[in-house]
N, C-alpha and C positions, 0 to 999 in steps of 0.2 A: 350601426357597426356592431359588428359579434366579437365578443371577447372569446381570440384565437387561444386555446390553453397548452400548453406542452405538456406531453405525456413520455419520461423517459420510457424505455424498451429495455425496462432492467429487469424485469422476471415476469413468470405467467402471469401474474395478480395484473399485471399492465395492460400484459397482449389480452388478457379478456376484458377489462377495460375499454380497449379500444373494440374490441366485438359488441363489446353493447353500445357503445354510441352507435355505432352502424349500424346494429339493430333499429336502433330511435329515429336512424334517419337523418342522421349525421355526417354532414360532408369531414373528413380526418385523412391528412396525409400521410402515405405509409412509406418505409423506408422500403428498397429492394435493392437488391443487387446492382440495377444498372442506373435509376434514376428516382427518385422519390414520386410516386403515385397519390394521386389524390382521388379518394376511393368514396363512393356510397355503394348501398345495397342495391345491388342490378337488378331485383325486383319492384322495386319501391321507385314511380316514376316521379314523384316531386322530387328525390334524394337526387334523382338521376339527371333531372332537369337543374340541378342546383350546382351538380358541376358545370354544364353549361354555363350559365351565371353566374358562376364564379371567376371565372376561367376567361369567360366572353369569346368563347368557341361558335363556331357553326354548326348549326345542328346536324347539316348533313355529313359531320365528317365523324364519321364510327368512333366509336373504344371499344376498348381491351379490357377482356372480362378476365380477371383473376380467377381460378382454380385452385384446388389441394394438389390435383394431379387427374388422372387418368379417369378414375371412378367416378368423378366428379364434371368431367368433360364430358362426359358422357349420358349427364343429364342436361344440356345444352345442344350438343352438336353430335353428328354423326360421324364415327369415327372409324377412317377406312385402315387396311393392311398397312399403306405407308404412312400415314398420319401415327400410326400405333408406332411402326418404327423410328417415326421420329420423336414422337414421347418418349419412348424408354432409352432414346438415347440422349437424349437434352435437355427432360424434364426432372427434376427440376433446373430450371436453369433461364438466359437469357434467347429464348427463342419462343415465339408465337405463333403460333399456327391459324391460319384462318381456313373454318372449316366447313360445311354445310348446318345451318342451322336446322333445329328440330322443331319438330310442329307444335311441340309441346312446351317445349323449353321456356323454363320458369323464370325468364328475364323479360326486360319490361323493352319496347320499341326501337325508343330514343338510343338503346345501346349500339344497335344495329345501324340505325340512321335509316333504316327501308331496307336493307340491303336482305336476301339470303343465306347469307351467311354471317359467322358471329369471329369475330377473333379472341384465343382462347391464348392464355399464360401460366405457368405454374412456376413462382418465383423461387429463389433460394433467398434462405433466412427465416427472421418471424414471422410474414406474411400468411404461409401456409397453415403456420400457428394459428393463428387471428382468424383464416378463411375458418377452421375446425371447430375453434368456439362458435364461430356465428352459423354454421353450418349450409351456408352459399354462397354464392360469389361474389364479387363485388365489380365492378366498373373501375377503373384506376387509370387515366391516363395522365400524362407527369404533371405534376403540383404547381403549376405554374399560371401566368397570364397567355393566354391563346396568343401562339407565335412569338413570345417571349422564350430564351436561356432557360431549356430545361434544369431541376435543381439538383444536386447534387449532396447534400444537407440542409437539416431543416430551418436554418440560417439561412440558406435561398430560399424555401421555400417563403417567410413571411415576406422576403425583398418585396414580393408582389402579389402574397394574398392573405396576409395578416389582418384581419378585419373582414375576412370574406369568408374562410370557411370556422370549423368550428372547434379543429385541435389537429396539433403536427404529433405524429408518435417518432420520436428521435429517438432512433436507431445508429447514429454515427454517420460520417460519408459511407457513399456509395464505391463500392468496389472496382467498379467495370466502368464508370462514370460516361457512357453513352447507352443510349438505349437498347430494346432488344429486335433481334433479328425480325423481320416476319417473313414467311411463307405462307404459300397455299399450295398443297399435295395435290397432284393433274394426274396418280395413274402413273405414267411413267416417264414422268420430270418434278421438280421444285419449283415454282415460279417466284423467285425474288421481290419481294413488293417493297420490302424497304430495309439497305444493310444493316448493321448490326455487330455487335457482341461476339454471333456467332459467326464465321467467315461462310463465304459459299464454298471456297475447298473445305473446309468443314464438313460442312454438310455431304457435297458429294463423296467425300472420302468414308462416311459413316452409312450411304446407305447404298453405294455404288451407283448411282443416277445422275443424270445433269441438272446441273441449276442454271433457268434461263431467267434473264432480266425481264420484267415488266415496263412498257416503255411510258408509262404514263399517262395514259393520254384518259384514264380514267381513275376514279378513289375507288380503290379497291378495301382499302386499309388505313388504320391511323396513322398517322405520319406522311402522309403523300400530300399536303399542300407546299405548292411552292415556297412561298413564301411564310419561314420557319424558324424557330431558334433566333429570333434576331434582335440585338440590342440596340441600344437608343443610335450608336453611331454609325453609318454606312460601313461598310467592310468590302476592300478588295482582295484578292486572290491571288494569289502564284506570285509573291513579293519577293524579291531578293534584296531590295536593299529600300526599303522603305523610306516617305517622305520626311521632313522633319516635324511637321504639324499631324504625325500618324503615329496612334500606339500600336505596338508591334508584337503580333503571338508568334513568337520562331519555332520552329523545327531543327534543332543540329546547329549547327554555329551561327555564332551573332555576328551580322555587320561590324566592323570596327566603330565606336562610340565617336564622334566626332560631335560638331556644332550643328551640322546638317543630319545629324542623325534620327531615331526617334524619339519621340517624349519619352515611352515606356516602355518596357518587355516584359511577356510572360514567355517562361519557356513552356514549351510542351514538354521537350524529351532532347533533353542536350546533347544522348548517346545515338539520338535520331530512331527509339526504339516505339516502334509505332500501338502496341498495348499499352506503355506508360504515355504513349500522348493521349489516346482515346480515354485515358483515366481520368485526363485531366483538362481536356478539350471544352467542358462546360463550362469548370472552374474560372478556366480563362477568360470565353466571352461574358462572365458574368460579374467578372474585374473589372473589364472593360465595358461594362453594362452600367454607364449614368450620364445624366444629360449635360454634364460638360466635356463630355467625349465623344467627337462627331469624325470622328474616321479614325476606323482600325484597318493595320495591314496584316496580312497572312501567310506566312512561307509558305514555299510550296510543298505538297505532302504526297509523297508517292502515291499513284492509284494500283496497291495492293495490297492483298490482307485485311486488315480491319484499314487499310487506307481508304476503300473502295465506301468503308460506313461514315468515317471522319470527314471525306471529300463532299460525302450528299449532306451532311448538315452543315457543312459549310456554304455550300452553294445554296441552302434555301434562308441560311442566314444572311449571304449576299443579293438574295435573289430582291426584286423590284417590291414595293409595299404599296 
């Protein structure tokens, strides 16, 4: 077992701290905006192979390589007219782009999973901090056990990898508390590969273009396994008045409390305001995330807005295991 160390994210002397563990080859979970990352050096393939193993991930299913930004993307991936415009308007920020990878590009395999392309992030916050001291990228997908409640702070994070990696840099909760958007730029559309932070009217509102949905039927990107997010107890969907042996994540008003009612509640968003429920959509299955809790129910959550990002990690949290 690794003794996991906590590193506050209280000034530079920190964030370079955590740049040189990563230099060493150091697996260390990083705070960002949407979800806490658990990051090695994306050139160093033991580091990279070690979030695998940590994690107990499939090889074949990509990460998200952290960036500073643009300059930096750009020794990586090839970076076209619209990809450019969607940098400068999201970067930094919760949006990914997956891009054509470069022949040269100084990241190691396992990042990619085989693929052609690399998926690229430039987050808000320290991170960018951190990418500059170490002066590369890093690999970062969220801090967690493979298919396990993304974390949300690094009090999630040890829930389930405390003794596996090698330090959490706590930064505070996360902001936006679901992950980020991704895309891959076609020319003249967006292709949706998995919702997000950022909305798809978002997006086409920022670059005048349509965003069409990816139907699945292939992993283009991280985050596209069915079965996702999901805690020790089955979770059903679209609940309005849940069982009595069912802990219950609402949306907007609660059933009346009676005898047949639920064990427990979490709210998302009492006002039914669907940014404050996506803030806290982890939080909750990760409440409800331990093994004497074998069925959670789920209001129902409009499919729109950030509903359409909230809906897909719920369904792959309920999806079959």
């Amino acid at each position: 077992m690794i003794e996991t160390r906590i590193i506050p994210l209280v000034d530079d002397a920190a964030e370079r701290q955590v740049a040189e563990r990563l230099s060493r080859g150091e697996l260390v979970a990083v705070p960002t905006e949407t979800v806490y990352g658990l990051a090695a050096d994306a050139a160093n393939g033991a580091a990279v192979a070690g979030i695998f193993e940590a994690k107990g991930r499939p090889r074949f299913n990509p990460l998200i390589a952290h960036v500073t930004g643009r300059d930096m993307a750009e020794r990586y991936a090839e970076v076209d007219p619209l990809a450019g415009r969607l940098i400068e308007r999201f970067w930094p920020g919760p949006l990914t782009l997956v891009l054509p990878l470069r022949g040269d590009a100084p990241l190691h395999p396992l990042v990619t999973a085989g693929l052609p392309t690399v998926a690229l992030r430039s987050a808000q916050g320290s991170l960018p901090r951190v990418l500059a001291h170490l002066g590369r990228a890093v690999a970062a997908p969220s801090a967690n056990r493979s298919g396990r409640v993304s974390p949300t702070t690094a009090a999630h994070v040890l829930r389930t990898l405390d003794g596996r990696i090698d330090a959490v840099a706590d930064g505070g909760a996360a902001t936006h508390g679901i992950e980020s958007t991704i895309v891959q730029p076609r020319g003249d559309h967006v292709m949706l590969l998995r919702p997000g932070a950022v909305t798809a009217s978002e997006i086409e509102a920022a670059i005048g273009l349509p965003v069409r949905r990816h139907d699945g039927s292939t992993i283009l990107a991280p985050g596209q396994m069915r079965s996702h997010y999901a805690p020790h107890g089955r979770v059903r969907l679209g609940v309005s008045q849940p069982d009595a042996d069912e802990h219950y994540i609402a949306f907007g008003p609660v059933p009346d409390a009676s005898p047949s009612g639920p064990r427990a509640v979490f709210q998302l968003s009492e006002r039914g305001d669907l940014r404050e429920a996506a803030s806290r959509l982890f939080e909750a299955l990760s409440t409800f995330d331990a093994p004497d809790i074998d069925r959670i129910a789920v209001a129902p959550i409009p499919m729109e807005g950030l509903g359409e990002a909230i809906n897909d990690r719920l369904a792959r949290a309920a999806a079959d295991r």
